[in-house]
C-alpha positions in Angstrom: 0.0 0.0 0.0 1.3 3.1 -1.0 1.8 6.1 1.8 -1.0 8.5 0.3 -3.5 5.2 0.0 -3.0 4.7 4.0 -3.5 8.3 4.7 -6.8 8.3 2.8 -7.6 4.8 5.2 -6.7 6.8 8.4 -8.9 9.3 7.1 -11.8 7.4 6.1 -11.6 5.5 9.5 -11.6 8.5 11.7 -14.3 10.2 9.5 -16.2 6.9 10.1 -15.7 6.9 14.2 -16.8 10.8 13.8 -19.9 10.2 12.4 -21.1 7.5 15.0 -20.5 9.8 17.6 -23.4 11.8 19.3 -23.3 15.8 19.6 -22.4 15.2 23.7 -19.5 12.3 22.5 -17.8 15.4 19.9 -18.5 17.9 22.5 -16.2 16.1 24.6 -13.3 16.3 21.8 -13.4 19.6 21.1 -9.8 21.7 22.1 -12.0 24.2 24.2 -15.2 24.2 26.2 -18.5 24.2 23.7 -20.0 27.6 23.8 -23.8 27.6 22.9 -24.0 30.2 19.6 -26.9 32.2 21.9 -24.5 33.3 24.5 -22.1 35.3 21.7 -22.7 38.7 21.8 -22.9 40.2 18.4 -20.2 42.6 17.0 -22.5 45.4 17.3 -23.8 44.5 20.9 -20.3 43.8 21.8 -19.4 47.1 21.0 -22.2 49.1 22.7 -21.5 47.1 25.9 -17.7 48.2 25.3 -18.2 51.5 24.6 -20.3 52.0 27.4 -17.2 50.9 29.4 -14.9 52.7 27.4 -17.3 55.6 28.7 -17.4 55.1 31.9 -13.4 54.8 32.5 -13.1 58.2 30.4 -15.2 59.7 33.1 -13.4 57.7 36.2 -10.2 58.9 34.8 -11.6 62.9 33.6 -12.4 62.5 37.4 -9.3 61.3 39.0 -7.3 64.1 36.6 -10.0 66.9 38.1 -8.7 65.9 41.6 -5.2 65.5 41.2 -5.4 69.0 39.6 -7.3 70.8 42.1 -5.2 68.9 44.7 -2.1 70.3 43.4 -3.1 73.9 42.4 -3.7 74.5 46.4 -0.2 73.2 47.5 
């Protein structure tokens, strides 16, 4: 048997085992933990929860700047 004819074997056998498998069994063999597409946020909700944040830090830093300034003009 020629190298490329046993690859195409290998293949066909572990296509095979794949397709007997349940969802749970391929679940299992995934690299990473299964993430359920409803619980991805979409680009465009991603980004309004971000800029929100993004928001939010500008005004907790604008803050923290206002204080250190007024601190330091009295000294």
């Amino acid at each position: 048997m020629y190298p490329s004819n046993k690859k195409k074997k290998v293949w066909r056998e572990e296509k095979e085992r794949l397709l007997k498998m349940t969802l749970e069994e391929r679940r299992k063999e995934y690299i990473r933990d299964y993430v359920p597409l409803s619980t991805i946020l979409s680009w465009k909700e991603e980004m309004k929860i971000k800029g929100q944040n993004d928001e939010n830090l500008w005004r907790n830093t604008a803050d923290l700047s206002f204080g250190i300034c007024r601190r330091s003009s009295w000294d």
